[in-house]
C-alpha positions as MATLAB code, in Angstrom:
seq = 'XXXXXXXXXXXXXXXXXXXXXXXXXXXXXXXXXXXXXXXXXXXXXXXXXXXXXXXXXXXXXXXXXXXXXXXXXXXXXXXXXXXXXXXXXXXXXXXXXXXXXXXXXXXXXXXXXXXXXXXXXXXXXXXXXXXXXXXXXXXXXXXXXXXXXXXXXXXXXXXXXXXXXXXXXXXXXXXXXXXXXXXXXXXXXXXXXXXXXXXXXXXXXXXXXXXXXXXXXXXXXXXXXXXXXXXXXXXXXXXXXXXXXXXXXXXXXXXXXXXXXXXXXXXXXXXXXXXXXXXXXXXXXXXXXXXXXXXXXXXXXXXXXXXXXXXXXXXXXXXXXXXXXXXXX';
ca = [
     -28.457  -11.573  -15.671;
     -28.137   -7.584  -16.007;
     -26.415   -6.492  -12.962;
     -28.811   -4.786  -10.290;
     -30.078   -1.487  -10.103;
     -26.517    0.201   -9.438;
     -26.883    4.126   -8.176;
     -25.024    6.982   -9.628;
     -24.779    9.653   -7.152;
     -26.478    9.482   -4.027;
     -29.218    7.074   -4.898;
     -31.168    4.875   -7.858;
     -34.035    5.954  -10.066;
     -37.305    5.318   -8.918;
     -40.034    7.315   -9.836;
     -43.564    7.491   -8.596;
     -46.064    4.873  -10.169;
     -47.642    7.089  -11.857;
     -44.083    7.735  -14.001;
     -42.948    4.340  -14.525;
     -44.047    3.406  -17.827;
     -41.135    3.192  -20.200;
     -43.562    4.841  -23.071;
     -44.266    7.834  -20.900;
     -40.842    8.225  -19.776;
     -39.717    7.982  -23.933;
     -42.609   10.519  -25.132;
     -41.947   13.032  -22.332;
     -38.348   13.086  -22.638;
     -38.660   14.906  -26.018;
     -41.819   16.416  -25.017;
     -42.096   20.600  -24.529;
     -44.500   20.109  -21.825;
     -41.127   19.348  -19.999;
     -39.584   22.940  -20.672;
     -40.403   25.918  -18.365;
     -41.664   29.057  -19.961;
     -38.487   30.605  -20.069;
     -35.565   29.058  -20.821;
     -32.430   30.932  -20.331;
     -30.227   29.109  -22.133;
     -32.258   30.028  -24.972;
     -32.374   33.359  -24.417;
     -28.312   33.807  -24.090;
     -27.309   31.657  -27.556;
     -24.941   32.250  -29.801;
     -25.128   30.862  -32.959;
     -21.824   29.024  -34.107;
     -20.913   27.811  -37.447;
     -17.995   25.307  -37.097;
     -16.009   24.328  -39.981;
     -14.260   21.459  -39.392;
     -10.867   19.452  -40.960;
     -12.636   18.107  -43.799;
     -14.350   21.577  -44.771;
     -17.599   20.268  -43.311;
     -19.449   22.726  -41.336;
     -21.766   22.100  -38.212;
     -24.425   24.262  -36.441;
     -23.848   24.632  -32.511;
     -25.969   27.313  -30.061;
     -23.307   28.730  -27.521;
     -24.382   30.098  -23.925;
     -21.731   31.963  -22.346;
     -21.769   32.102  -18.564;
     -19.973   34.812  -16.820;
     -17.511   33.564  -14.881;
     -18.510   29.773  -15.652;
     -17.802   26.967  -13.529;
     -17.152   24.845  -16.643;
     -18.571   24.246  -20.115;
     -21.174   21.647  -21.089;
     -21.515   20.149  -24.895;
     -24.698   18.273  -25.496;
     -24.880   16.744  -28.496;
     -28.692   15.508  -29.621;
     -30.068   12.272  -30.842;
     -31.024   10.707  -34.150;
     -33.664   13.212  -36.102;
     -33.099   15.258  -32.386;
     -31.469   19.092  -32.627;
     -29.860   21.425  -30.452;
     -33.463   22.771  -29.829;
     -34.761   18.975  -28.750;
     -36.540   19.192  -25.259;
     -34.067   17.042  -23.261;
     -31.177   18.920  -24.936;
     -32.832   22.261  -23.606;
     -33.448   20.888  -20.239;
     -30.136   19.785  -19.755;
     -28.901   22.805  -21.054;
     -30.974   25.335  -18.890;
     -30.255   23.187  -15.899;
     -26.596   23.254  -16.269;
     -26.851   26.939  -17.280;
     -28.632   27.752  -14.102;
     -25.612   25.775  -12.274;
     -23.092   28.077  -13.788;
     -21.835   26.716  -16.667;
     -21.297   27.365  -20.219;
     -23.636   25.534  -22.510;
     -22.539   24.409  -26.231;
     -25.363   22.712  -27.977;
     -23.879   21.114  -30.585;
     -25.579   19.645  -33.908;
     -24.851   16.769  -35.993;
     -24.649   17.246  -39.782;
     -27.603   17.782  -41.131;
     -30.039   18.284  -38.117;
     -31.815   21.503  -36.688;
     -31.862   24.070  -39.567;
     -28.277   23.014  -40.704;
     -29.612   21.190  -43.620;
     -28.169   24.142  -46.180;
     -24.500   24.051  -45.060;
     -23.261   20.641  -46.432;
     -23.951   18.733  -50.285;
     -23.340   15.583  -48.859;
     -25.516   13.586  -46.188;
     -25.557   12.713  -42.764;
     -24.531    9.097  -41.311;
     -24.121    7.495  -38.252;
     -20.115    7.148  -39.087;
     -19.308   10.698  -39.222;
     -17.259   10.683  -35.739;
     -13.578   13.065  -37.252;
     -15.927   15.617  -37.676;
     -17.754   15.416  -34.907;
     -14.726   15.266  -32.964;
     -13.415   18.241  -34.382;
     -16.364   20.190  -33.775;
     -15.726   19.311  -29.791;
     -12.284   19.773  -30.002;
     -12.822   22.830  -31.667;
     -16.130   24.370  -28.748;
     -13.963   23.160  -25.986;
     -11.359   25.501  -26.792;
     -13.645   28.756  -26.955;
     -13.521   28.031  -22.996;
      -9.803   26.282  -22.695;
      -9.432   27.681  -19.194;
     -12.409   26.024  -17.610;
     -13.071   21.971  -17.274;
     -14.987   20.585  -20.342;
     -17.488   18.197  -20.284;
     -19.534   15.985  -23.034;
     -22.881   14.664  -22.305;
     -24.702   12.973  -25.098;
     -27.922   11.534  -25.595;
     -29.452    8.366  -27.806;
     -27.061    8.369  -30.715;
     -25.235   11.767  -29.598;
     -24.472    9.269  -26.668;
     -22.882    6.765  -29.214;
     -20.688    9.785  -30.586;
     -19.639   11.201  -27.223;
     -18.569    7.320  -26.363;
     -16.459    7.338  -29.840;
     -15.365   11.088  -28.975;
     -14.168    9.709  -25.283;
     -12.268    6.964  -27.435;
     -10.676    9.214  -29.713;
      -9.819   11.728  -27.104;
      -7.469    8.997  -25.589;
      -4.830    9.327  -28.657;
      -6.060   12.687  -29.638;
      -6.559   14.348  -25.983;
      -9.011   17.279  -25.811;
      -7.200   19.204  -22.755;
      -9.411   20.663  -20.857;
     -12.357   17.625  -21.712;
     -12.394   16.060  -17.918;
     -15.856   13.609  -18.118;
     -18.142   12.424  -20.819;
     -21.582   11.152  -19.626;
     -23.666    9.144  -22.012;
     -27.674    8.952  -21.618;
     -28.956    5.509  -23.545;
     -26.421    5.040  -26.602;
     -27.079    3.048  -28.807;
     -24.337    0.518  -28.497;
     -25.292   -2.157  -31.679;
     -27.429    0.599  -34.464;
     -28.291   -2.498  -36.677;
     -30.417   -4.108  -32.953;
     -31.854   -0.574  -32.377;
     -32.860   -0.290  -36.061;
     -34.576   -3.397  -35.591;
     -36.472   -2.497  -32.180;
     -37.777    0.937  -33.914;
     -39.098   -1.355  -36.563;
     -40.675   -4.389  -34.525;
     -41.832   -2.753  -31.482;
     -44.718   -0.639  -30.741;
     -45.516    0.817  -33.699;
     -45.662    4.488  -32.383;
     -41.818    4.477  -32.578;
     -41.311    3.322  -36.035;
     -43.844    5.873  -37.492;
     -41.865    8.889  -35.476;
     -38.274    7.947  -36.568;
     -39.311    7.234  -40.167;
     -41.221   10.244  -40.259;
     -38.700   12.756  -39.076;
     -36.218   10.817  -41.239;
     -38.294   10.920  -44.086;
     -38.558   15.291  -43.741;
     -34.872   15.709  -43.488;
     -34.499   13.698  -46.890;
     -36.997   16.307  -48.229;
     -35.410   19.063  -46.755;
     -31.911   17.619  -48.206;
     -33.085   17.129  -51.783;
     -35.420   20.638  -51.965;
     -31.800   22.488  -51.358;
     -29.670   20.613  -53.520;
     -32.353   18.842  -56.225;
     -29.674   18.274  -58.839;
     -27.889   16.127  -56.283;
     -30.593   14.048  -54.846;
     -33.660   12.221  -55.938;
     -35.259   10.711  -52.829;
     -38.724    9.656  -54.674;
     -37.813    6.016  -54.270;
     -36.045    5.891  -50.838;
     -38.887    7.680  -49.738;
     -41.508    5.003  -50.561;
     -40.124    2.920  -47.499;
     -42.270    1.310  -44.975;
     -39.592    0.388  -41.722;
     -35.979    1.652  -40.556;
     -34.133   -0.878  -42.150;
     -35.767   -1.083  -45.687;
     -35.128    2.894  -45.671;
     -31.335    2.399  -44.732;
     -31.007   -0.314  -47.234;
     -32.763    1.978  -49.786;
     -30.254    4.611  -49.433;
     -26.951    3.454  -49.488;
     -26.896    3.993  -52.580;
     -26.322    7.514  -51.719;
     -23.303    6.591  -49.934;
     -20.497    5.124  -52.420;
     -17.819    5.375  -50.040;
     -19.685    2.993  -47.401;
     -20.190   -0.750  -47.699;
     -23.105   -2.569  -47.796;
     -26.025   -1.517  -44.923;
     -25.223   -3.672  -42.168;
     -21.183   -3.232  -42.417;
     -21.794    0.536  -42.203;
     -24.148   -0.281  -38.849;
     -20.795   -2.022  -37.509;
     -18.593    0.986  -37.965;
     -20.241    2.529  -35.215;
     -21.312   -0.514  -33.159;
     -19.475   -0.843  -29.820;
     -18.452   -4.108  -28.269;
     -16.777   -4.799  -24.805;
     -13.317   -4.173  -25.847;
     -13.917   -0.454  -26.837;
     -14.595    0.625  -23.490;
     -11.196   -0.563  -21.980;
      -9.515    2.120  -23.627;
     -10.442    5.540  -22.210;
      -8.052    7.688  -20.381;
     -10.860   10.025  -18.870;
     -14.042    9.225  -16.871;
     -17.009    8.218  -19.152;
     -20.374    7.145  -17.298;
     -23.244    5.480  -19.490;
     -26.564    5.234  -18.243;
     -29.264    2.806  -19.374;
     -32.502    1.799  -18.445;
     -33.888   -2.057  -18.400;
     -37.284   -0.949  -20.047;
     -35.601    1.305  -22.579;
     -38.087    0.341  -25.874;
     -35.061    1.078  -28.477;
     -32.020    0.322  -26.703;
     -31.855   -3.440  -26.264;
     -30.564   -3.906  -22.284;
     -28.887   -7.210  -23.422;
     -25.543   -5.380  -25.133;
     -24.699   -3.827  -21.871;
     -24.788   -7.167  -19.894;
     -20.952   -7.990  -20.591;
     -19.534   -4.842  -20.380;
     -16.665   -4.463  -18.091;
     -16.259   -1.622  -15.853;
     -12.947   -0.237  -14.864;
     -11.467    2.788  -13.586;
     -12.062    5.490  -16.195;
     -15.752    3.765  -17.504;
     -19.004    3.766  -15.013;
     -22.149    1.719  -16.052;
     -25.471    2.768  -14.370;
     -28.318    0.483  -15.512;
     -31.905    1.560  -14.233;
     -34.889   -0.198  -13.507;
     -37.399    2.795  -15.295;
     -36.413    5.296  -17.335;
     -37.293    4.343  -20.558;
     -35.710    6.015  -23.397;
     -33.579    9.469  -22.388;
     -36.490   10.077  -19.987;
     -35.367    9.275  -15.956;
     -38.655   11.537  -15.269;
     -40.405   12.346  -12.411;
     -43.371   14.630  -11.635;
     -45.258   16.795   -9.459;
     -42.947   17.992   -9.383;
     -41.248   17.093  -12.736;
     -37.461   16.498  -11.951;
     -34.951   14.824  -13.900;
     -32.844   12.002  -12.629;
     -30.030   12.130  -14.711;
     -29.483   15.776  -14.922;
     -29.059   15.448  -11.087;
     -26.844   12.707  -11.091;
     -24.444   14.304  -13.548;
     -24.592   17.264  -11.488;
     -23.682   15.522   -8.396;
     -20.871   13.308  -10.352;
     -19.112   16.648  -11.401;
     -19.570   17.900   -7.409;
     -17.858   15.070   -6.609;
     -14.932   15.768   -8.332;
     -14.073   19.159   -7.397;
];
C-alpha cells in the first residue's frame, strides 16, 4: 500500500470539499483565474537568452530582487512555459517573499521556438543543466533553489542527480511538484483516461510542431505526424525526426526514474505527489526509499500540480516549500 498521507511542513493537504476533485485541482492549476491582477514578477522580468555547452540556446524571464533572500528557478511542464499559471504563481509568491525568480524554459517552449533547428525531447537534461548551472551563478552569493513542476519536475530530479558529480555551489534544495517518474505510464494515462487530457496535450503538442516547421520548413514536414489521434501514436510517429534516439519506448527509459536513482543525491530534494493525480500513476512512487538528502510527500487531493484551495484560493505547496526553506535557515 502507498504510505499514508505524510505532511511536509506543518501539516497535510486537505482542502475544502468543494476543492477535492482531482479534475478541478488539474484544470485550475494551469488556469489564469488563479493569477491576481498584477503580478509582480511579471512586471520586474528580464529576458535571458542562455546559450549553453552544446551551442543550444534557452529562453529564461529573470526577476531581480533587491537584496534577495535567495534565488528561485522554476522550470515548467510539458507544452507549459515560463508564462504557465502555476509557474507565475510560484514565481510571484516567492517574489513577494524576497527572492530572486528565474523562470526558466525548456527548448522549444514559450516563444523560444525560433532559437534552435533541432527539436525538443524529454532527454535533453546537459542542457538543461547548464542553463541552471549557468542562472544560479547570476546570483552566486545567495542560496539557490530548483523547483520544478510535471516534467520540469522530472528534469530538476535529473538536475539534483547530476549536481551530485557536477555540484552547482550555491544550489542548496530542489523541490519537485508531480514528476513524472515512468514518461512511457504517463503517456499512456494522457491517452486512456478522461478524454479531456488527451485532447489538451495533443493539441498544444500538435501547435508547437506547427510553430517548429513554419520557422524552419526546409527542415521539417510534420503533415503526417500531425495526423495522430493519441500521445503515443504521435511519439511513435516522430522519431523519425530523431536519428540519434532509439526506438520510442527506449527513448521514454532514458528519462524514466527507478528506486535506485534517488539514493544518490548529495543535496535535499523533496517530491510531492498526489494519490488522485489523473497523469501521474501513484503506483511508481510506492517503493521508493527515502533517506537523508530525498523527502517523499504523497497527498490524498491534489490532483495534478494543483494542491488548491479557495475562498480564499491558497496554494499548498507553495507554502510548504516556503516553510521547508524557513526551516533551514
Amino acid at each position: 500500500m502507498v504510505r499514508p498521507d505524510k505532511k511536509i511542513g506543518n501539516y497535510s493537504f486537505k482542502p475544502s470539499l468543494a476543492a477535492r476533485s482531482r479534475h478541478i485541482q488539474s484544470i485550475m492549476a494551469s488556469s489564469r483565474l488563479r493569477l491576481p491582477a498584477g503580478n509582480p514578477v511579471e512586471d520586474n522580468q528580464q529576458e535571458l537568452i542562455i546559450t549553453v555547452k552544446n551551442r543550444s540556446r534557452l529562453l529564461a524571464f529573470y526577476s531581480r530582487n533587491d537584496n534577495a533572500r535567495g534565488l528561485m528557478i522554476i522550470i515548467h511542464g510539458w507544452e507549459g512555459s515560463s508564462s504557465s499559471a502555476y509557474v507565475l504563481s510560484a514565481g510571484n509568491r516567492f517574489y513577494q517573499d524576497g527572492f530572486s525568480v528565474c523562470r526558466l524554459n525548456l527548448h522549444d517552449h514559450g516563444e523560444s521556438h525560433h532559437l534552435n533547428e533541432n527539436l525538443f525531447h524529454g532527454a535533453m537534461i546537459e542542457e538543461t543543466f547548464d542553463a541552471v548551472r549557468q542562472i544560479a551563478g547570476l546570483a552566486s552569493d545567495i542560496p539557490c533553489y530548483l523547483l520544478g513542476f510535471s516534467l520540469g519536475g522530472n528534469f530538476a530530479l535529473r538536475i539534483a542527480a547530476k549536481n551530485s558529480a557536477h555540484p552547482i555551489d550555491n544550489l542548496q534544495h530542489v523541490f519537485a511538484v508531480s514528476p513524472p517518474l515512468d514518461p512511457y505510464k504517463t503517456t499512456l494515462a494522457i491517452d486512456n483516461g478522461y478524454s479531456f487530457y488527451r485532447r489538451y496535450f495533443l493539441k498544444k503538442w500538435k501547435r508547437s510542431l506547427a510553430k517548429k516547421q513554419q520557422l524552419f520548413p526546409g527542415k521539417y514536414d510534420f503533415r503526417a505526424v500531425l495526423e495522430a489521434k493519441t500521445c503515443i501514436e504521435l511519439t511513435e510517429a516522430i522519431m523519425v525526426f530523431y536519428p540519434e534516439l532509439p526506438y520510442y519506448r527506449d527513448y521514454f527509459n532514458l528519462y524514466t526514474l527507478k528506486n535506485d536513482f534517488f539514493q544518490n543525491f548529495r543535496i535535499p530534494v523533496t517530491v510531492i505527489i498526489s494519490r488522485d493525480d489523473p497523469v501521474i500513476p501513484v503506483e511508481d512512487f510506492i517503493n521508493l526509499q527515502e533517506n537523508d538528502f530525498f523527502e517523499l510527500s504523497v497527498q490524498n487531493f491534489g490532483g495534478h500540480c494543483g494542491f488548491l484551495d479557495f475562498f480564499p484560493l491558497f496554494c499548498w505547496h507553495e507554502q510548504q516549500i516556503a516553510e521547508i526553506i524557513k526551516s533551514k535557515k
